[in-house]
C-alpha positions as CSV (number, residue, x, y, z in Angstrom):
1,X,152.3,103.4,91.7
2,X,152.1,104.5,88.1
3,X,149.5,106.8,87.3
4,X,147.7,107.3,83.9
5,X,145.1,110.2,82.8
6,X,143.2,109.7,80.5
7,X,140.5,112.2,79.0
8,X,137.5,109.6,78.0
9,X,135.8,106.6,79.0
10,X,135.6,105.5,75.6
11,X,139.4,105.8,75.5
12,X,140.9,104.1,78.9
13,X,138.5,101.3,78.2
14,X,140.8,98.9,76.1
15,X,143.8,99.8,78.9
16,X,141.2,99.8,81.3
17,X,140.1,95.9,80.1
18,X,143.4,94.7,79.7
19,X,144.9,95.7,82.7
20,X,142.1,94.1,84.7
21,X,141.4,97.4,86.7
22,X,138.8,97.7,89.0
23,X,136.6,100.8,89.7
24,X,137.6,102.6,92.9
25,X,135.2,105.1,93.9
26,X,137.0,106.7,96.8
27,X,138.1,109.4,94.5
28,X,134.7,110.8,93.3
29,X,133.9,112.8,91.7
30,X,137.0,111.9,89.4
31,X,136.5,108.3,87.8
32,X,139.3,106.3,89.4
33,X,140.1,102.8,87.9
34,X,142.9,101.0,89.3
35,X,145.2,97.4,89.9
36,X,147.1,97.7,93.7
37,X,149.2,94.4,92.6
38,X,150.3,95.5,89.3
39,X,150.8,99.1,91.0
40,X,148.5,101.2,87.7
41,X,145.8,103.8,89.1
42,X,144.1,105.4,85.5
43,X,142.0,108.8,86.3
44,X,139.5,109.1,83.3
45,X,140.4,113.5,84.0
46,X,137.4,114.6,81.0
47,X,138.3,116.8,78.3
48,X,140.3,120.6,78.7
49,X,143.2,121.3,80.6
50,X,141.3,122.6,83.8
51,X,139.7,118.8,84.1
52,X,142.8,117.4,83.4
53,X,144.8,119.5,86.0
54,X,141.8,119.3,88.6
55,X,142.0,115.7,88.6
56,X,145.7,115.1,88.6
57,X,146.2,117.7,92.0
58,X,143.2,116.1,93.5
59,X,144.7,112.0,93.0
60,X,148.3,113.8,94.0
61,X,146.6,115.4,96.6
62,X,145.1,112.3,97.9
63,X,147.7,109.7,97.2
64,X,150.6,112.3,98.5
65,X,152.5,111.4,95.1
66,X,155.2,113.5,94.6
67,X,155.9,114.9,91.0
């Protein structure tokens, strides 16, 4: 699985659109979008580093991806 983060909505949404990924709310609060065939999972994290590093150990944490 490849993982993207991404700080906005407003940003992911062309990657978002063209990679056909779905919303996947099993990781709320975090907004999870993701494509199991093509193997992408995009975390829209919000802005600052604490959002960003909250929501990348909470998807690792979840998924058990290594780093």
């Amino acid at each position: 699985m490849i993982y993207v983060m991404m700080a906005l909505y407003q940003e992911a949404h062309g990657l978002i659109r063209e990679l056909e990924l779905k919303k996947n709310t099993a990781y709320a609060p975090f907004e999870v979008f993701d494509n199991e065939s093509a193997g992408i999972r995009l975390v829209v994290t919000g802005v600052g580093e604490i959002a960003a590093a909250a929501a990348t150990a909470a998807v690792c944490a979840r998924d058990g991806a290594d780093a």
